[in-house]
C-alpha positions as CSV (number, residue, x, y, z in Angstrom):
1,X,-35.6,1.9,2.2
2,X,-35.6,5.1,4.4
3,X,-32.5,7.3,4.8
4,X,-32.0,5.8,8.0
5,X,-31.4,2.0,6.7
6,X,-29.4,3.7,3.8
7,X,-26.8,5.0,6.8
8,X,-26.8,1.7,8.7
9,X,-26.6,0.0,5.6
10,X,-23.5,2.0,4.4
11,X,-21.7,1.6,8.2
12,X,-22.2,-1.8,8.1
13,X,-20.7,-2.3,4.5
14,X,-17.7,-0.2,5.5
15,X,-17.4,-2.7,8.3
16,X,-17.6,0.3,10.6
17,X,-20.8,-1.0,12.1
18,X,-21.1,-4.3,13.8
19,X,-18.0,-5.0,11.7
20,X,-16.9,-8.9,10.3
21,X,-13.4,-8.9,10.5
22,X,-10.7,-9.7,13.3
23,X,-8.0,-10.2,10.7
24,X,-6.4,-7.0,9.1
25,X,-5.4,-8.9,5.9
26,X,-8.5,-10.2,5.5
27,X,-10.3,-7.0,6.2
28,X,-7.8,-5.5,3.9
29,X,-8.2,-7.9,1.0
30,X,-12.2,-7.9,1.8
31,X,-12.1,-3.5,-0.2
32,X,-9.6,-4.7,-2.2
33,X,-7.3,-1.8,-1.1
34,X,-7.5,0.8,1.7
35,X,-6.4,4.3,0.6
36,X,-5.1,7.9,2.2
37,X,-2.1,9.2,1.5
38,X,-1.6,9.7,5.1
39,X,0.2,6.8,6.7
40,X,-1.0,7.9,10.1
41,X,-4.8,8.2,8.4
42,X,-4.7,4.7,6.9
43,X,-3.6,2.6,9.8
44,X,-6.3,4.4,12.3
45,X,-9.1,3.8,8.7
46,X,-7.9,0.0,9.8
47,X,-8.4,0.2,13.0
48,X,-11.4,1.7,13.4
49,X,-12.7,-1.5,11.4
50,X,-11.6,-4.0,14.0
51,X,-12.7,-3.8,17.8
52,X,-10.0,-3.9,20.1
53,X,-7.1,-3.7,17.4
54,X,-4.0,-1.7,18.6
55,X,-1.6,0.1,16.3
56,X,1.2,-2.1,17.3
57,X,-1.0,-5.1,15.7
58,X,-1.2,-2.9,12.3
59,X,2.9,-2.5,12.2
60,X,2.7,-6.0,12.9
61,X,0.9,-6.7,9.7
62,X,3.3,-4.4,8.1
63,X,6.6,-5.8,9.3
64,X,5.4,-9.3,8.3
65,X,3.8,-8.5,5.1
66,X,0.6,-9.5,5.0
67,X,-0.1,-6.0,3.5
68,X,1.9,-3.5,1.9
69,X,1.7,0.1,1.2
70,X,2.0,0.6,-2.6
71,X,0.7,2.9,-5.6
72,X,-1.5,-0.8,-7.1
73,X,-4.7,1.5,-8.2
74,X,-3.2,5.0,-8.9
75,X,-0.5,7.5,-8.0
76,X,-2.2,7.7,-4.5
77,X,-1.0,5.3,-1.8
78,X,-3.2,2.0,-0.5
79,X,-2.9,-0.9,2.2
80,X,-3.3,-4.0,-0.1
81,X,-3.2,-7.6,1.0
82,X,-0.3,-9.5,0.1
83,X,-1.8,-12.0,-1.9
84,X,-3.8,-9.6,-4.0
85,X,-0.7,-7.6,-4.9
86,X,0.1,-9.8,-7.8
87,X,-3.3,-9.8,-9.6
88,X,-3.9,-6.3,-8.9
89,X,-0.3,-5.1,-10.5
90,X,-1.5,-7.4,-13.4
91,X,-4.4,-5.3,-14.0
92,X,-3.2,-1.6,-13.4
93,X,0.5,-1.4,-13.7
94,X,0.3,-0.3,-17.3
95,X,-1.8,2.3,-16.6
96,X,0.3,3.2,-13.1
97,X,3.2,3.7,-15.8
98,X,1.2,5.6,-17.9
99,X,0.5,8.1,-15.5
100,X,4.3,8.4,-14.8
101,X,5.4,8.1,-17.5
102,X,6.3,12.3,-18.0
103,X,7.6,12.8,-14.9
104,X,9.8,9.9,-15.5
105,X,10.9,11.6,-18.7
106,X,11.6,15.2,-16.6
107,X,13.6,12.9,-14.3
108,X,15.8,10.7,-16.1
109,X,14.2,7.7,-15.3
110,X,14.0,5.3,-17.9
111,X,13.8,1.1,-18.0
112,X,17.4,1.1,-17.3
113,X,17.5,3.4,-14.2
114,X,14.5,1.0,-13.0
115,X,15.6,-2.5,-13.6
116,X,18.9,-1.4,-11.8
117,X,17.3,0.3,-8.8
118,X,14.8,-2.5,-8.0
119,X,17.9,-4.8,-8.1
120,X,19.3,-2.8,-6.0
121,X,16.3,-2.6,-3.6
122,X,15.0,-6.1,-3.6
123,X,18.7,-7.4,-2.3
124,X,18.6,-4.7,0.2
125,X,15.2,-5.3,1.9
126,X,15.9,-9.6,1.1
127,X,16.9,-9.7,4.9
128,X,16.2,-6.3,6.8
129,X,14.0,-3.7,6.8
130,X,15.7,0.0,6.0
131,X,14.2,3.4,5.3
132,X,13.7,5.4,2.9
133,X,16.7,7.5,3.2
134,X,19.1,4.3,3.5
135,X,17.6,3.4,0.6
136,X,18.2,6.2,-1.1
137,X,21.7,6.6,0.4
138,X,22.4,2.9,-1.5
139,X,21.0,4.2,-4.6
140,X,23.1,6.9,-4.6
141,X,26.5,5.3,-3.9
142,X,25.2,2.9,-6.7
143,X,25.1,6.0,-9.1
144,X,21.1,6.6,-9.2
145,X,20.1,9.9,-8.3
146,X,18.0,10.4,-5.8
């Protein structure tokens, strides 16, 4: 194998050459995870993977849920497909926490603090979406620190 199969080799296992995929979940679940911690960055490392796809059809995926933007591998952010986002968590939350786990301490944040503050988040997003800073504005009113 010369250099130049090598490159068309890597391009088309980064689906970025004569790609397989039409369907941004599957594409997504296909790596396992899509990271850059630029939000901007990792929609357009989508997009460049499927011919034709817009940006709207990525928020589209978002707003529906068939991937989310989450810390699953390490404290750097990824697109992950919903249905992986159980199993992955399985096998790298402890060490997610791990990482954390000083800052946490500097911060106040302990299991307390969390249990409340995911209650607290999961009945807010059960039947809207709401940004960061409302969240954070509920948080606060709620007596977590933000």
């Amino acid at each position: 194998m010369d250099f130049t199969d090598i490159s068309h080799q890597r391009l088309q296992n980064q689906q970025l050459f004569e790609p397989d995929f039409k369907d941004i979940e599957k594409l997504v679940s296909h790596f396992g995870a899509i990271q850059s911690q630029d939000y901007a960055m990792a929609k357009c490392a989508i997009g460049a993977r499927i011919p034709g796809i817009l940006d709207a059809d990525v928020d589209a995926a978002i707003d529906s849920g068939k991937i989310v933007r989450t810390h699953v591998l390490r404290p750097t952010w990824h697109f992950v497909a919903a249905e992986d986002i159980h199993w992955m968590l399985e096998l790298t939350a402890k060490n997610i926490r791990r990482q954390f786990a000083s800052n946490d301490k500097k911060l106040g944040l302990d299991e307390t603090v969390y249990k409340k503050s995911f209650k607290l988040i999961e009945k807010a997003l059960r039947d809207e979406h709401l940004t960061r800073p409302e969240l954070m504005e509920i948080l606060e009113f709620s007596g977590i620190n933000t």
